[in-house]
N, C-alpha and C positions, 0 to 999 in steps of 0.2 A: 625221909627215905621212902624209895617205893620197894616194894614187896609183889614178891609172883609165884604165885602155887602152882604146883599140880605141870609143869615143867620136865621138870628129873625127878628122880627117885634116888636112896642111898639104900641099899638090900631090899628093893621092892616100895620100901615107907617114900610116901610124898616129902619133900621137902623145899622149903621157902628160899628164894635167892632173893637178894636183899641189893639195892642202889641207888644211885643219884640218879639212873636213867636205864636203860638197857640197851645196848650199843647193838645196831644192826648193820649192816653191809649195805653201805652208801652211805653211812655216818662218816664225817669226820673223825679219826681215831683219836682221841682226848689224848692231850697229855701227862704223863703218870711219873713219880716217883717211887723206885723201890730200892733195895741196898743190893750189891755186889756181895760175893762170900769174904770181902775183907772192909765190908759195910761203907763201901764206895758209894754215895746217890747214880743212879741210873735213873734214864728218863729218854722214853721212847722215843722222842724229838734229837738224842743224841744217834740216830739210825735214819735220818732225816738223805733221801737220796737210794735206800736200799729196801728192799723189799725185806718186809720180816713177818716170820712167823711167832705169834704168839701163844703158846702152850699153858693152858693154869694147870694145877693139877691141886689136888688136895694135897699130898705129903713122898717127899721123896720117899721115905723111909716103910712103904706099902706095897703090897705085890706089882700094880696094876703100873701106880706111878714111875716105879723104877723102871719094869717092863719099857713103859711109853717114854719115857726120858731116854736109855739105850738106846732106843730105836730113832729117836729123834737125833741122837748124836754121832748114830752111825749113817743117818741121811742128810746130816749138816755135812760129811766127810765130804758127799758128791756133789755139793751143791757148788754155784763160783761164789766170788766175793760180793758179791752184789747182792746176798742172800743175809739175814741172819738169822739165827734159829732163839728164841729168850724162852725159856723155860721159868715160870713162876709160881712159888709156892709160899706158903706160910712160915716155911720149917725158918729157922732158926739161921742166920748166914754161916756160923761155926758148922753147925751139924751138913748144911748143904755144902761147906767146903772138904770134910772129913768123905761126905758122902761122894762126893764127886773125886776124891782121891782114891777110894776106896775100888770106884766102877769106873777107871778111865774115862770118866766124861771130861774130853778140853774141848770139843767144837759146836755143843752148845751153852750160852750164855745162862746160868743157872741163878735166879734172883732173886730175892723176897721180898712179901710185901706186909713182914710179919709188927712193922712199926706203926704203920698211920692206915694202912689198909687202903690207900689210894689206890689201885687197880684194883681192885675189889668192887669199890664202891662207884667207883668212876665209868666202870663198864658193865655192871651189874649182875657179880657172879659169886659172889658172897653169899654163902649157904648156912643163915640163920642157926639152923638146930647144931649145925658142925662146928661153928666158927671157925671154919677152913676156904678154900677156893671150888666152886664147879668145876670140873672137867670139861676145858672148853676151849675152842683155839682160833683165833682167828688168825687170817693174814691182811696184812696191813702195805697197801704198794708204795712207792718211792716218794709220793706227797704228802702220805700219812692215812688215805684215805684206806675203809673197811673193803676192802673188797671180796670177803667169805670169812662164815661164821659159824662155826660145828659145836652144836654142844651136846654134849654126850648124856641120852636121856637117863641111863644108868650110872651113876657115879662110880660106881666099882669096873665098868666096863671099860675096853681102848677105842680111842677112835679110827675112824675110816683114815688110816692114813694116805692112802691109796685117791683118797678124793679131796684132801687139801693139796697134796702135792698136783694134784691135777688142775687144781685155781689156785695154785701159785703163779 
């Protein structure tokens, strides 16, 4: 596995993202398996044709992440069908089904990658000290291919939404 410091931060502290590679924008988007909230396999290849945004986040269940999950669910609302919005975390598929019941999230795809950690390792956003996800989102266009890559230098911080919407 490779390792990359000095990156992000988590309250100020350095911390190590951890991979098989580290996915940049004109990568091929690897393809990944994670479970649905009724631990269905999901796999990005199944979005083959649509443009998708992908969202990691550390944990639904934190200020930041919720924040940015609502807000992704309420710009999955305007988008057309051609779009999909995946939202990906560690949590638990139970708890990410509770949690998305809880905050009317239906219009983004909410996943985990809490069993083999294939998205994690595969795109290289796996945060060592946390064993949780970076904050980091790329968009991914109709072939699979990377085409923007946002990773949010402070873990606890939201991202520019305002500028992946804009390379979408």
């Amino acid at each position: 596995m490779l390792e990359k410091r000095g990156l992000i931060t988590f309250k100020g502290n350095s911390v190590t993202l951890v991979g098989d590679r580290f996915i940049e924008v004109g990568d091929e988007a690897p393809d990944f398996v994670v479970y649905d909230t009724n631990l269905n396999p999901i796999r990005l290849s199944d979005f083959r044709g649509r443009k998708v945004i992908i969202s990691a986040v550390p944990s639904l269940d934190t200020p930041v992440c919720d924040i940015e999950t609502k807000k992704f669910n309420d710009i999955a609302k305007k988008l057309d069908d051609n779009v999909v919005i995946i939202t990906v975390s560690m949590d638990l598929p139970f708890a990410q089904r509770r949690w998305c019941g809880a905050n009317g999230v239906e219009h983004v795809k909410v996943v985990s990658d809490y069993k083999d950690r294939d998205f994690a390792f595969k795109y290289g956003v796996y945060v060592k000290e946390l064993g949780l996800l970076a904050r980091v989102i790329f968009v991914v266009d109709e072939n699979l291919k990377v085409k923007y890559k946002q990773v949010v230098n402070e873990i606890s911080s939201e991202p520019n939404y305002d500028d992946v919407l804009k390379n979408l």
